[in-house]
LUMLOGU-60440 format. One record per residue (C-alpha): y negated, x, z; residue in three letters. Coordinates in steps of 0.1 Angstrom, whole numbers, padded with zeros to 4 digits, always signed. Example, Ala and Ser with C-alpha at 12.3 -4.5 7.8 and 13.67 -1.06 7.14 Angstrom:
<sites>
+0045+0123+0078ALA+0011+0137+0071SER
</sites>
This chain:
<sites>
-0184-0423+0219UNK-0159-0427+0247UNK-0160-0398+0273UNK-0124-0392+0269UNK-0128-0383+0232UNK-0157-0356+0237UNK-0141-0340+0267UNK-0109-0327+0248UNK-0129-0320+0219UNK-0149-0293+0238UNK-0117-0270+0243UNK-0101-0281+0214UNK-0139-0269+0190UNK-0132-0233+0216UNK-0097-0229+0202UNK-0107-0236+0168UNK-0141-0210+0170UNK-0118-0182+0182UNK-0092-0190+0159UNK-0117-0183+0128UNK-0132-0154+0146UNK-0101-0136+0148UNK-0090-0144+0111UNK-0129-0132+0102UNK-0122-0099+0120UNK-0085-0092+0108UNK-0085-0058+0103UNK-0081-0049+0056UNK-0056-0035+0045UNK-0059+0001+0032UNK-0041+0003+0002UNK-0029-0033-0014UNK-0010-0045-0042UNK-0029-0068-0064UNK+0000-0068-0094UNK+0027-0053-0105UNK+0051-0051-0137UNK+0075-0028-0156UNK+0081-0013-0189UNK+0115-0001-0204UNK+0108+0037-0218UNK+0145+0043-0231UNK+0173+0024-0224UNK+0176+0043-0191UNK+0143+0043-0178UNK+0121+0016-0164UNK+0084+0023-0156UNK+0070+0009-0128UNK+0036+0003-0128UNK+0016-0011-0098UNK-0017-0024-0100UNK-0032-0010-0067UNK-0068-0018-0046UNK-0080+0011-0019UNK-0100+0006+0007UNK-0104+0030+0035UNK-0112+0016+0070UNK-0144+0034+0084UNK-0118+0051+0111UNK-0104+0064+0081UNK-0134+0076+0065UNK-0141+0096+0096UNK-0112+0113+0099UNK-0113+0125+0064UNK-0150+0136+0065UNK-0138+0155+0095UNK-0111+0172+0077UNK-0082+0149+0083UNK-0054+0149+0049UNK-0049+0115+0040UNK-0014+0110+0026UNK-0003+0082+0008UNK+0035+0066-0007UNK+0042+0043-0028UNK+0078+0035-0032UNK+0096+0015-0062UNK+0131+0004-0060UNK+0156-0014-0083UNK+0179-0042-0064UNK+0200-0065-0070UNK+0188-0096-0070UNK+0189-0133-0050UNK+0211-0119-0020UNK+0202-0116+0013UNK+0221-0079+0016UNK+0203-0062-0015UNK+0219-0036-0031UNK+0196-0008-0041UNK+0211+0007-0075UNK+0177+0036-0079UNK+0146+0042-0061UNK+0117+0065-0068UNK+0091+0075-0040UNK+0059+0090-0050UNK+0034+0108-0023UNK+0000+0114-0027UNK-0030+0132-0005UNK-0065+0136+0000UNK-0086+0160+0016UNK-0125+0163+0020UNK-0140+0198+0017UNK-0176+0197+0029UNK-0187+0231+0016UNK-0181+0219-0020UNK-0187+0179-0011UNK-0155+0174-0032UNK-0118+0156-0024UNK-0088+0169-0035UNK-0061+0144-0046UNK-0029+0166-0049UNK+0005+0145-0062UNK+0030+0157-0035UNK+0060+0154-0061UNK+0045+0176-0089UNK+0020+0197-0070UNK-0008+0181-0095UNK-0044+0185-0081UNK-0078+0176-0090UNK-0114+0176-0075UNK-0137+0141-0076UNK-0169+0145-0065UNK-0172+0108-0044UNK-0149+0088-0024UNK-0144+0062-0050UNK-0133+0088-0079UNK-0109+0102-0055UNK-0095+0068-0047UNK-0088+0054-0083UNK-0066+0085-0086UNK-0046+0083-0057UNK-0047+0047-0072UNK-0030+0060-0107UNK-0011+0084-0091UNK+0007+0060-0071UNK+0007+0036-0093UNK+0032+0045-0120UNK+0066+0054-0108UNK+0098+0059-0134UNK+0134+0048-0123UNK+0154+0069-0139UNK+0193+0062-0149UNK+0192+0025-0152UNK+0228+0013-0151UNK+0241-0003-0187UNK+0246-0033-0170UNK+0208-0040-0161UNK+0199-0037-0194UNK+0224-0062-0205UNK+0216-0089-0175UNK+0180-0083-0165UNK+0178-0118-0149UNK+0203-0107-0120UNK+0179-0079-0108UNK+0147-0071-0090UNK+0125-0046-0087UNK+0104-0045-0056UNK+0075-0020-0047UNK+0054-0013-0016UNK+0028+0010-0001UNK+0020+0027+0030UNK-0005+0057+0048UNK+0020+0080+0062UNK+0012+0073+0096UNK+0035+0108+0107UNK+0015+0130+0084UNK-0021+0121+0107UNK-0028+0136+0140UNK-0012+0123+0171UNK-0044+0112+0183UNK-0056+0094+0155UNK-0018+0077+0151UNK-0023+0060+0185UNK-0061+0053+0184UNK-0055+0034+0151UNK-0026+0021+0166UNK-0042+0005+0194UNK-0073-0005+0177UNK-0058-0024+0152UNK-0082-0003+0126UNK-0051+0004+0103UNK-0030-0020+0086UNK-0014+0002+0058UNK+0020-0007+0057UNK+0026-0033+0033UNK+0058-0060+0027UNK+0079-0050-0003UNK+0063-0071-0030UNK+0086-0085-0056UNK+0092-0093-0093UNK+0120-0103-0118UNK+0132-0077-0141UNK+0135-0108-0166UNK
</sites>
């Protein structure tokens, strides 16, 4: 092999090696979208429902085993579709918390919006709710006119942790860590 060749391999094998280790340690996200659809109730009410994965970072996990509220959002919006300007005609915002309280060994998940609560006893229980909590969000007075033309509309849908509702110092240790990456692109569908 000429000596040419294996000299600009050797940085060129480098770059590649760091460019995989950074995409091995790119930090999860939190709270993630894996599908999402609708359902018509009445003809002025369209059910959003989200089909949503949680997984809490181990910074995360600290904080709520050290009494840190977790809150969550999940936001739904109907827009007018295949512009670049959308025009939002309804939006619904759902919010959602969870506490850890170690003299019971229980979380709380308490729906912001309606003041519903209810005690899991593990982590993973606790999650699925916040999951179905968030995860179905009416839009309520649906102009005539989407009914008529669903093809000319979107719906779009998104979540986030509410980075304002955690302490400041856990805002900017995440923040500079990289631990945290909750805040999601709106993700998109056809009311069709």
């Amino acid at each position: 092999m000429p000596e040419h060749v294996s000299a600009r391999r050797g940085p060129l094998a480098a770059l590649c090696g760091l460019l995989v280790l950074l995409a091995l340690s790119a930090p999860a996200n939190a709270v993630e979208i894996r599908d999402a659809n609708h359902m018509w109730l009445d003809d002025a009410t369209v059910l959003v429902r989200l089909d949503i994965e949680m997984h809490l970072p181990a910074v995360l996990e600290d904080a709520l085993a050290n009494g840190v509220t977790l809150e969550f959002e999940a936001e739904a919006r109907l827009e007018q579709g295949w512009r670049v300007g959308r025009d939002t005609l309804g939006s619904e915002t759902r919010r959602v918390q969870l506490q850890y309280f170690a003299l019971n060994r229980h979380y709380l998940v308490t729906a912001v919006t309606d003041e519903r609560m209810d005690l899991k006893p593990t982590l993973g229980d606790a999650l699925d709710l916040v999951a179905r909590r968030l995860g179905r969000l009416p839009l309520d007075e649906v102009p005539e006119a989407v009914r008529a033309n669903p093809g000319e509309f979107d719906l779009a849908a998104r979540l986030m942790l509410v980075y304002s509702a955690l302490p400041l110092p856990l805002q900017l240790d995440a923040g500079l860590r990289g631990d945290l990456t909750t805040r999601q692109e709106w993700w998109r569908w056809s009311l069709d």
